[in-house]
C-alpha positions in Angstrom: 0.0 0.0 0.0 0.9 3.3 -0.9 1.6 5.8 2.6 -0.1 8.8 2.7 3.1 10.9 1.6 3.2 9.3 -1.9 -0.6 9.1 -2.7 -0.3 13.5 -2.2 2.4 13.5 -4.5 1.0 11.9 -6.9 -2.1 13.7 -7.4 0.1 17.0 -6.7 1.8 16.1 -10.1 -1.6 15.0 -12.0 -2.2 18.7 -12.1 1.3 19.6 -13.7 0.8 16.4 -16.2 -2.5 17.5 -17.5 -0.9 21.0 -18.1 2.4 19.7 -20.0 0.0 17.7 -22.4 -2.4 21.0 -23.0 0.6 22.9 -23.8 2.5 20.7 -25.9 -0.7 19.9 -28.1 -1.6 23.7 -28.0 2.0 24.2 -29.7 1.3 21.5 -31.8 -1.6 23.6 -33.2 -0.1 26.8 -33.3 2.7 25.1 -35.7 0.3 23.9 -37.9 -1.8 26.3 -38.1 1.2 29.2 -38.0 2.8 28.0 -41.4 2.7 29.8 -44.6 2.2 27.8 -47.4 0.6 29.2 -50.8 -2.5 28.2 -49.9 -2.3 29.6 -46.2 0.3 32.7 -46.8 -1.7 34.7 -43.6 -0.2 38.2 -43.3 2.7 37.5 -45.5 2.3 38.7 -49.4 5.1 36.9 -51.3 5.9 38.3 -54.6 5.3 34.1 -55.3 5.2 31.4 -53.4 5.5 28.0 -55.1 3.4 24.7 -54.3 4.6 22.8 -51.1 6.2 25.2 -50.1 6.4 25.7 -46.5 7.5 28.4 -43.4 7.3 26.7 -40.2 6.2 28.5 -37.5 7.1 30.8 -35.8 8.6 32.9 -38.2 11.7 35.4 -37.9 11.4 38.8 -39.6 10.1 38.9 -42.7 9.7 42.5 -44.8 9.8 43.2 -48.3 7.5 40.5 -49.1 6.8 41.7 -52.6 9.9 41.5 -53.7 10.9 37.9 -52.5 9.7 35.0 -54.8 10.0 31.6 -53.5 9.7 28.8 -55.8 8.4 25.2 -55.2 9.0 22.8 -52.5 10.8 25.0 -50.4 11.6 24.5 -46.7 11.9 27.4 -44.7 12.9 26.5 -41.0 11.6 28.3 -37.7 12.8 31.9 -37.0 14.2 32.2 -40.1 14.7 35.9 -41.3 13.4 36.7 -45.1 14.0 40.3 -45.8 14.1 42.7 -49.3 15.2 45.9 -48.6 17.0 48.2 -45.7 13.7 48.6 -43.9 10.1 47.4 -44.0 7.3 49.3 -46.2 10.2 50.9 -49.1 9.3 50.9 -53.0 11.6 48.5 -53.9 10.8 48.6 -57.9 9.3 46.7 -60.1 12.2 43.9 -60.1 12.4 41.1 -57.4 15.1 41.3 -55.7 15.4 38.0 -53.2 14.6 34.8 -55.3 14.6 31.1 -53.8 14.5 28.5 -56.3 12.7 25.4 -56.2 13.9 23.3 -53.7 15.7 25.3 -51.3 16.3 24.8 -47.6 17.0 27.2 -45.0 17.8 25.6 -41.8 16.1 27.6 -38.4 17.7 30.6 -37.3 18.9 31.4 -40.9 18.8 34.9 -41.9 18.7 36.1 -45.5 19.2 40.0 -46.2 18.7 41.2 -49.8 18.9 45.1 -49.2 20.2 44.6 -53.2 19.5 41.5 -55.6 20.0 37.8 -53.6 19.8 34.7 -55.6 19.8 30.9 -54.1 19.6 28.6 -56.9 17.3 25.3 -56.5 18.1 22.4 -54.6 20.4 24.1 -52.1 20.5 23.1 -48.5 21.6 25.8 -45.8 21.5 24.3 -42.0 21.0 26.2 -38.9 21.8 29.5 -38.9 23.7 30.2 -41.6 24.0 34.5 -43.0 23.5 35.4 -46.2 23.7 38.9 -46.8 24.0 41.7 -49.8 24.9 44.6 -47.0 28.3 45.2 -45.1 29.3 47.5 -42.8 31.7 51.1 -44.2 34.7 51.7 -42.4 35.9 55.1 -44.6 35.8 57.8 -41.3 37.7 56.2 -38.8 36.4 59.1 -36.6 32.7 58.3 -37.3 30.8 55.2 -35.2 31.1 52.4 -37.8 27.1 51.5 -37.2 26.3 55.1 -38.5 28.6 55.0 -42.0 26.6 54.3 -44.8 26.7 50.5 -45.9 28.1 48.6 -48.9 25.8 46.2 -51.1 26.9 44.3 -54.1 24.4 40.8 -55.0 24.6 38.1 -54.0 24.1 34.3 -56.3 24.5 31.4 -55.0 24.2 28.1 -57.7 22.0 25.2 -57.9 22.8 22.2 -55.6 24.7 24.0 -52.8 25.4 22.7 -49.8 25.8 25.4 -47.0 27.0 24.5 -43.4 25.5 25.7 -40.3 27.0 29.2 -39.3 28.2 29.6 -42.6 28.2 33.6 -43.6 28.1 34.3 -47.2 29.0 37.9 -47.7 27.9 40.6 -50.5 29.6 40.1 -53.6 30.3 36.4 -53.2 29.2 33.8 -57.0 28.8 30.5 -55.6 29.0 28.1 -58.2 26.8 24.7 -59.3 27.2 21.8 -56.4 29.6 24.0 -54.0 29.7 22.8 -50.4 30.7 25.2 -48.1 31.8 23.9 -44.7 30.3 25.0 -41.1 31.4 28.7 -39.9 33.0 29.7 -42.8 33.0 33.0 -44.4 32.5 33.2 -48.0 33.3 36.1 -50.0 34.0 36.6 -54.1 33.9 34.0 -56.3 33.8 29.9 -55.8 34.0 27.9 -58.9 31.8 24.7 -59.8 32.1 21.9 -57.6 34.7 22.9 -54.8 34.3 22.5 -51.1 35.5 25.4 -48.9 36.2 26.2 -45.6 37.6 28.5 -43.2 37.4 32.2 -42.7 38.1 33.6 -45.0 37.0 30.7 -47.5 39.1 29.2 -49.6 39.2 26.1 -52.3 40.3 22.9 -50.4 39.0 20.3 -52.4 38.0 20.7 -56.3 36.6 17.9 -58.8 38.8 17.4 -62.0 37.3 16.1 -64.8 40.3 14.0 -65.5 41.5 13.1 -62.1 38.1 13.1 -59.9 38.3 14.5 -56.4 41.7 16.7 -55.5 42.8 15.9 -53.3 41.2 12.6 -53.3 37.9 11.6 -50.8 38.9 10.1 -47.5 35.9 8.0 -48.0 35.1 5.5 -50.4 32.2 6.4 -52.5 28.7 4.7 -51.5 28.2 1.3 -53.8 24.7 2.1 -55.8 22.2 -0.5 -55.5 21.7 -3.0 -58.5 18.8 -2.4 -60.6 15.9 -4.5 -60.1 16.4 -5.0 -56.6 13.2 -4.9 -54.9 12.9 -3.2 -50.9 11.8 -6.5 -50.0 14.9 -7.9 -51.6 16.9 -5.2 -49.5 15.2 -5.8 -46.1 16.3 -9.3 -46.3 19.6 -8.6 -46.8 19.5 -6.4 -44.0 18.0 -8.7 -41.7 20.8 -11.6 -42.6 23.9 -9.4 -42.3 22.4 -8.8 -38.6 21.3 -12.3 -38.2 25.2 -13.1 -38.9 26.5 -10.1 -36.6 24.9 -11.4 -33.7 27.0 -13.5 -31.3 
């Protein structure tokens, strides 16, 4: 039999219980029903906003809305920052000036600043909060407070199939090539060609595919073996199942 002493403290935490699982399913339904999609953009007013695309909410800051296009399939993570201009509620033009292709993923906590033209080719994957802005900082008075010199913008593009680590900073001016990975925390400025990894900060090329001579320098890793055609899941599943069948001691 329970004493006394346990029997109060377990109805003292019933009240607690009941309030976790009200709060977790009430967040449950603010994420779903928080996302923009095309077909439930709520405040937001995308220039466009492709099908299955998705921002998960909450959202970070997003301004400039008319001037951002994002294209299909897109996942936008939470408290990521989408913004087109210096400030909300400007006249950008008639030209878009942040576009997302289809296919693009922003990891949460990403910010992307387009006070000038920003382009993120399709298929590119950022994790968590990685930077990607057109505006810099001026440093031409030395006597002035750098936060009150007038900034520098140059565009932004970043290719199709990217790969951008988390903390990653890509900074105004910098061409990112087709298929470049860019490793976690670096910062990327100027140009990166086709198919290089980079890292550091700042960047720079330390690993490049030849046409002639693959990978240089060469993978540490051997490449994955591709799986025979014809071969079925169910096929695969045994397989699986026997090569643990003849691990197990």
């Amino acid at each position: 039999m329970p004493t006394n002493r346990n029997t109060f403290s377990f109805l003292a935490r019933l009240p607690r219980r009941a309030a976790s699982r009200a709060v977790h399913r009430g967040w449950s339904w603010a994420q779903r029903a928080g996302a923009v999609t095309a077909e439930h953009p709520g405040r937001l007013r995308f220039g466009a906003i492709g099908p299955g695309t998705r921002l998960a909410f909450p959202q970070g800051t997003v301004f400039g809305e008319p001037w951002i296009e994002l294209g299909a399939h897109c996942v936008i993570g939470e408290q990521v920052t989408l913004t087109a201009g210096m400030m909300p509620d400007l006249d950008l033009g008639a030209d878009t000036v942040l576009t997302l292709g289809d296919g693009v993923v922003l990891g949460r906590g990403s910010h992307v600043i387009a006070d000038t033209t920003v382009t993120i080719g399709s298929d590119t994957y950022c994790g968590p909060y990685v930077y990607i802005t057109s505006t810099n900082h001026s440093y031409d008075d030395p006597r002035e407070p750098v936060g009150k010199q007038w900034p520098r913008m140059e565009p932004v593009s970043i290719g199709p199939g990217c790969w951008i680590g988390t903390g990653a900073v890509i900074l105004p001016g910098a061409r990112l090539g087709r298929n470049v990975v860019v490793a976690a925390g670096a910062v990327v400025r100027g140009e990166v060609p086709d198919h290089a990894v980079v890292a550091g900060a700042p960047a720079r090329v330390v690993r490049s595919w030849d046409a002639e001579k693959g990978w240089q320098p060469p993978l540490r890793t051997p490449a994955p073996v591709p799986i025979p055609e014809g071969v079925t899941p169910e096929q695969l599943l045994a397989l699986g199942e026997a090569d643990e069948a003849r691990n197990t001691p």
